[in-house]
N, C-alpha and C positions, 0 to 999 in steps of 0.2 A: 598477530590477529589474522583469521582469514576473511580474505574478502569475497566478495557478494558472488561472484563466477566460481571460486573454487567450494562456496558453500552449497552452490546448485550441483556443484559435481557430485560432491559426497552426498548428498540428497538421492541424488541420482541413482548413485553407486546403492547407497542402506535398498532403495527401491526395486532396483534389482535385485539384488539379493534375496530380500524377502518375498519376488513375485518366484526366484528359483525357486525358496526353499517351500512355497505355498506349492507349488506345481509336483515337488518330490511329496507332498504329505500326500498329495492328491492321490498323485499315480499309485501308491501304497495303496489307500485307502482302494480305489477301484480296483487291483488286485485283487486285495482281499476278498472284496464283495463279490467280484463274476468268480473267485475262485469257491467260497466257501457257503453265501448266501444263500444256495438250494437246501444244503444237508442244516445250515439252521434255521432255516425253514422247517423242515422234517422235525428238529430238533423240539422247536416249539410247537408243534401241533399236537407231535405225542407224549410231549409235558403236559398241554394243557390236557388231555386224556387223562391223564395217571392223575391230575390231582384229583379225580372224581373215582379214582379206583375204588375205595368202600363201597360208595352209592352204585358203582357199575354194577359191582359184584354182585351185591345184594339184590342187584334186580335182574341181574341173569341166571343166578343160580340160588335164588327162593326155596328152591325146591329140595335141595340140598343145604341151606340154611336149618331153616324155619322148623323146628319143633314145640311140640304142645305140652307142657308141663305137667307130668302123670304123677306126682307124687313123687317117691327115691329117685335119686338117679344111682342106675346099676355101677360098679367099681369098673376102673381104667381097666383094670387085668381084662375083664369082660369083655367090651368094647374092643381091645384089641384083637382078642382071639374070633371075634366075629368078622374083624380083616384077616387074621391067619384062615377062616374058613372060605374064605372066599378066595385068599391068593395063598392056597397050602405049599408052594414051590417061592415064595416071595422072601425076601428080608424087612422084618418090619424096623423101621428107624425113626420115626415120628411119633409124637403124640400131640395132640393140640385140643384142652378140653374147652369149652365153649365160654365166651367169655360174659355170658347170661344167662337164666334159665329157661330161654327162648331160642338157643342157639344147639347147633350139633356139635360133634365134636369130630378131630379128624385124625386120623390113622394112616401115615405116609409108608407106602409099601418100595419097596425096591426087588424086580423081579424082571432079568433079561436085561438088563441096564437100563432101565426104563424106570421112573416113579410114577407113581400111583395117590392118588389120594381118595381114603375112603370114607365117605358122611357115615357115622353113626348117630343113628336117635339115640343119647343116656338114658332115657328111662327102659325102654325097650331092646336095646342092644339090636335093633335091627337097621342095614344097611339104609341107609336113602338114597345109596348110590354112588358111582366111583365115575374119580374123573383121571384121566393122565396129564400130566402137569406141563406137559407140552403144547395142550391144546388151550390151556387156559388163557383166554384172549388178553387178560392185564397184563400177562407175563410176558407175551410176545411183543405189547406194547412196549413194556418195561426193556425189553430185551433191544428192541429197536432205536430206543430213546438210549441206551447205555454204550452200546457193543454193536448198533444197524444187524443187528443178528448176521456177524460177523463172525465172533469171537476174540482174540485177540488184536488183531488188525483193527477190525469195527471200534474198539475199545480205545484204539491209537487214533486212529481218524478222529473220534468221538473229542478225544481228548485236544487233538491238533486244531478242530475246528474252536471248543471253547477258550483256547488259547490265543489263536485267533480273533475272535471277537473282540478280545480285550486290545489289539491292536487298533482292528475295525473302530471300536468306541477313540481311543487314544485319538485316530487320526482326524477320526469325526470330526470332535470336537473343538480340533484345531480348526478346524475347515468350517466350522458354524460359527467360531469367534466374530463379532463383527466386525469390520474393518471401513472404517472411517465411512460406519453406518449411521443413522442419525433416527434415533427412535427404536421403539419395539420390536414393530411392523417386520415379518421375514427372519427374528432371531426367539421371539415366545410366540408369537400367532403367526399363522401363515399371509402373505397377502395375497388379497381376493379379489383384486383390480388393476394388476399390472401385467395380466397378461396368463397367457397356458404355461411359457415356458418360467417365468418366474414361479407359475402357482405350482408346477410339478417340484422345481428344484425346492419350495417352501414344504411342501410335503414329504419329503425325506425329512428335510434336516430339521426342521423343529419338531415334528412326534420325538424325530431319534434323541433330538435332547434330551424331551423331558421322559424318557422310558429308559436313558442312559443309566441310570441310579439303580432303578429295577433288576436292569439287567447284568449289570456288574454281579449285583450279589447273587442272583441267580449262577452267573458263573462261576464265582469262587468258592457258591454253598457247594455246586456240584463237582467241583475238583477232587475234593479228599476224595469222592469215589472212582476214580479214576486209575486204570493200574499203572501207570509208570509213574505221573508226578505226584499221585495219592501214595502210593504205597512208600513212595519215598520222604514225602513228608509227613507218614506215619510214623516211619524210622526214625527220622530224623527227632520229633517230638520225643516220642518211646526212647531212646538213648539220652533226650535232654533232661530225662528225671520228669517229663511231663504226662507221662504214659502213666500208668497204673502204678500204684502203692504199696508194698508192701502189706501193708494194713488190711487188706483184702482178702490174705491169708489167715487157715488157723493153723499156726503152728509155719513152721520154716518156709520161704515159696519155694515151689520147685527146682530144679533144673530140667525143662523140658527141650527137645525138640520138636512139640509138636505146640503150633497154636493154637488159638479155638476157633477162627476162622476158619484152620483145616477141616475141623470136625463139625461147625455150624453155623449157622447164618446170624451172626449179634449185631450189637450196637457198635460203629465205627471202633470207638471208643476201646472197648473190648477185644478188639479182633487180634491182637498180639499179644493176648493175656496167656501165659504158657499154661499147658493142660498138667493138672498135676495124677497121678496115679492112684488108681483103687489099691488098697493091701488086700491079696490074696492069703488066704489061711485057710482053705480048705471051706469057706463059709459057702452058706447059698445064696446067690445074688438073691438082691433085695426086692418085692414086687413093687409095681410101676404105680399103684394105689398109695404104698408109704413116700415114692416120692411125688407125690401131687399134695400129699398130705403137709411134706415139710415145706412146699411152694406155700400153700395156703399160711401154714404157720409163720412164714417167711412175712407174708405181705405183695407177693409177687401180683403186679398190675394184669387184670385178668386179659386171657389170651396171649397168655404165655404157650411157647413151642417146648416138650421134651423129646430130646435127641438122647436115645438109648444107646449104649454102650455099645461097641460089635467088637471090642478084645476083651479078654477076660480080664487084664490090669483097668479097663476103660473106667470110665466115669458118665452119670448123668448128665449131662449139660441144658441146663435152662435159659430161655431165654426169652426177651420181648421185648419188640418193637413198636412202645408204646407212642401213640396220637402226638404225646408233651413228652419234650426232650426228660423233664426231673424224675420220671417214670419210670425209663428204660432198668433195663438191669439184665445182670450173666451172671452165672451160679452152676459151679460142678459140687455134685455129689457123692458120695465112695459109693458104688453098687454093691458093696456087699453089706456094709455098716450103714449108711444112711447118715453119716459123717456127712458136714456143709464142709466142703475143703476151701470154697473161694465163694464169695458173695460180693457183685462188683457192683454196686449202685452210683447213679451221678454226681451222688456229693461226693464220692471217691475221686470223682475226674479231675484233672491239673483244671488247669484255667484253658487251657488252650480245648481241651478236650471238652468242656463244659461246650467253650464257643463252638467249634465243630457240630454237637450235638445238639444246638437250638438251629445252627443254621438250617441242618439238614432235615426238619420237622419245618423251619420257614419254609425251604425248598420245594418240600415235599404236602403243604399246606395242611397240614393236620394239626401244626402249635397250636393257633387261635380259632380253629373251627374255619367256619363260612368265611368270614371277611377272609381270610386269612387266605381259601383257594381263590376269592372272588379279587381279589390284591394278586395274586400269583395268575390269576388268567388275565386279568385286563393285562400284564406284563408282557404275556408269551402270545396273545391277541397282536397287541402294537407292535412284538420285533416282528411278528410276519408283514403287518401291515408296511414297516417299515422298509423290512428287505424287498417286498414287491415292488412298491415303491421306488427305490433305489434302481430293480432288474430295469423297472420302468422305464425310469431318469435315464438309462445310459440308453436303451433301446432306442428313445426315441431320438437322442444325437448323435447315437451311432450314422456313421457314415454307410451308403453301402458298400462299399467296399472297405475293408479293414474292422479294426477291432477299434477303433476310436480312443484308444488309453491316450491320460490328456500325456502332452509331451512334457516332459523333465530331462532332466541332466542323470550321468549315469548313476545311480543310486548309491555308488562305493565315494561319490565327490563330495557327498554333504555331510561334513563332519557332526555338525550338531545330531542331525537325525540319524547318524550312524553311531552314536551315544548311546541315542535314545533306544535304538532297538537292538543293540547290544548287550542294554539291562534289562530287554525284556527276555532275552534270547540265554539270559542267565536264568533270571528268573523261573522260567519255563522253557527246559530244553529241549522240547522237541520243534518251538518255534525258534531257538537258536538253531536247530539242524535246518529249519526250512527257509530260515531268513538265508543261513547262508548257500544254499544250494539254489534259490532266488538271483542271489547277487552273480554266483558262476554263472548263471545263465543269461545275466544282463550286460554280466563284463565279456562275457566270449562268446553270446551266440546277437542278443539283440543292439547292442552297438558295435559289433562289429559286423552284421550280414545285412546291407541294405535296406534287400528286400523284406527282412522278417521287421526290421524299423521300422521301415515304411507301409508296412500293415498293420503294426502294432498302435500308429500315432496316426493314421491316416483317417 
């Protein structure tokens, strides 16, 4: 039996232990945030942008919209050749017919390495006007929100930081658990009468709670787009038999090496769908009219994109990034026959690829309409809130001299949490590569050189 002195030891001993392994969760967590809470900052602002990107649009470029219902609308072929008269030196690669009879239609030119988009009125075949796709302000948003108009790097950052977050949250929420708290008060409401320095540290941690849930799935809706652990958990599905079907062909499926991602912008889902081949026999490619006509007979969700062929084996590629995930759909055509070779719609999707494809309409706030961005903004509202919040919380305990990180033990000593973020570091490797390039820098620069210590904890 132990007695009453050796029961206070081990008391003692569990106490410590637990205030170490609180202080490593800490010092993680405040890592994290002075390292990555600017760019998700950024993150969420120009999320909250894009969910309003229809309505942006619509009210920046009206003008190029908005047509007046004249009776016929003239044929695709028409339409086009009024962008070939306008960029005679151009490659035309787009078609996009309007997805009402109030809307224009648009004609993607390629000329100088540069694309072009060109508004035509259907009924009249005349320009409303050309925009270069570089200036389009959504896309720059978009651009910035994905890749920090970076490109590949920005795209890794992008990715580093959502990986991140889900640390950020992990460690949170350790660190918001109560501990031999009593009541509500400072763990669902903030409290509002014990003071600045309790009401600051109450305002991180309880929004961050309850916005914790939000923001998860916001990050994992936005990983499949991601190129390194998106693409890889593309493959990974696509190899598991969870990728596309068979069934989706008429007639044998290809052996390609070209995807349709190569050749056009689809639905996740699709983008590793192999491009299969027109049969050449001397025929004349097919006009741009018979394939809008085989969309319509299709059922294709209006405002659909056609991506015209530029080899003479090519094929038509259809596509639409419909509002609702059950929508979407990809469809190659033969250009010379007007042969359906692949028609991939969502009930074709595995299971996994169905979930992919509602998250990413959750993400992107277009499944449910209104509630649906007004749910995805209050979201991306609170992480700023939050992260200010937090820049806040340390600013104002910072000490002046030093960086104030709370003190802990070397981070390689706590087996538990060296567990923990060793499966996350699996999970998602590129926070494996930075956890551990983290830890070199804890084990041979900051416990071992005094000074950098003692500015780090000071």
């Amino acid at each position: 039996m132990m007695n009453e002195e050796q029961e206070r030891n081990t008391a003692a001993k569990e106490t410590a232990k637990t205030k170490k392994m609180y202080k490593t969760i800490w010092r993680w967590h405040f890592y994290a945030g002075i390292i990555f809470a600017p760019i998700l900052i950024l993150l969420a602002v120009t999320g909250s942008v894009y969910l309003f990107k229809a309505e942006i649009e619509e009210a920046i470029y009206r003008e190029y919209y908005e047509v007046t219902p004249q009776g016929e609308q003239i044929s695709a072929s028409e339409q086009v050749e009024e962008a070939r008269r306008l960029y005679p030196e151009a490659l035309v690669t787009q078609y996009r017919p309007g997805e009402d009879e109030e809307r224009s239609s648009e004609v993607t030119v390629m000329e100088q390495g540069e694309a072009f988009t060109v508004f035509i009125n259907p009924y009249t075949g005349e320009s409303l006007g050309q925009l270069n796709n570089d200036d389009r302000i959504m896309d720059k948003i978009e651009k910035i929100h994905g890749e920090l108009m970076a490109g590949t790097i920005g795209d890794r950052i992008v990715e580093l930081v959502a990986c991140w977050t889900i640390v950020l949250m992990a460690t949170g929420v350790c660190l918001w658990m109560p501990r031999r708290k009593k009541g509500l008060a400072g763990v669902l409401f903030p409290r509002l009468n014990k003071g600045r320095k309790i009401l600051r540290r109450d305002l991180h941690a309880v929004p961050a709670f309850w916005v914790t849930a939000g923001l998860l799935f916001l990050v994992l809706t936005g990983l499949p787009w991601s190129g390194f652990w998106g693409n890889n958990f593309q493959a990974m599905i696509t190899n598991s038999g969870e990728g596309y079907p068979p069934s989706v062909w008429v007639g044998d499926a290809p052996v390609s090496a070209v995807q349709t991602k190569d050749i056009a912008e689809v639905p996740w889902a699709a983008e590793t769908l192999d491009v299969p081949l027109s049969e050449i026999q001397g025929l004349v490619p097919l006009p741009l009219d018979k394939v809008v006509e085989t969309a319509d007979q299709f059922g294709l969700y209006p405002g659909y994109t056609v991506y015209l062929p530029q080899e003479k084996d090519g094929v038509y590629t259809l596509s639409i990034f419909s509002p609702k995930a059950q929508d979407e759909a990809t469809m190659h055509i033969d250009q010379y026959t007007g042969a359906v070779l692949a028609d991939y719609r969502y009930a074709n999707y595995g299971i996994i690829g169905k979930v992919v494809a509602w998250g990413i309409t959750l993400h992107k706030g277009t499944q449910f309409g209104l509630p649906n961005q007004l749910i995805s903004l209050f979201v991306c509202l609170s992480v700023v809130f939050v992260a200010v919040s937090g820049i806040y919380l340390w600013w104002k305990r910072k000490p002046e001299k030093g960086l104030g990180a709370p003190a802990a033990p070397a981070l390689v000593q706590k087996k538990p949490f060296l567990l923990l973020m060793a499966g996350l570091g699996i999970l998602f490797p590129l926070v494996g590569l930075s956890i551990l390039f983290v830890w070199i820098v804890d084990w041979l620069v900051i416990q071992r050189i005094p000074a950098v210590k003692k500015w780090l904890n000071a």
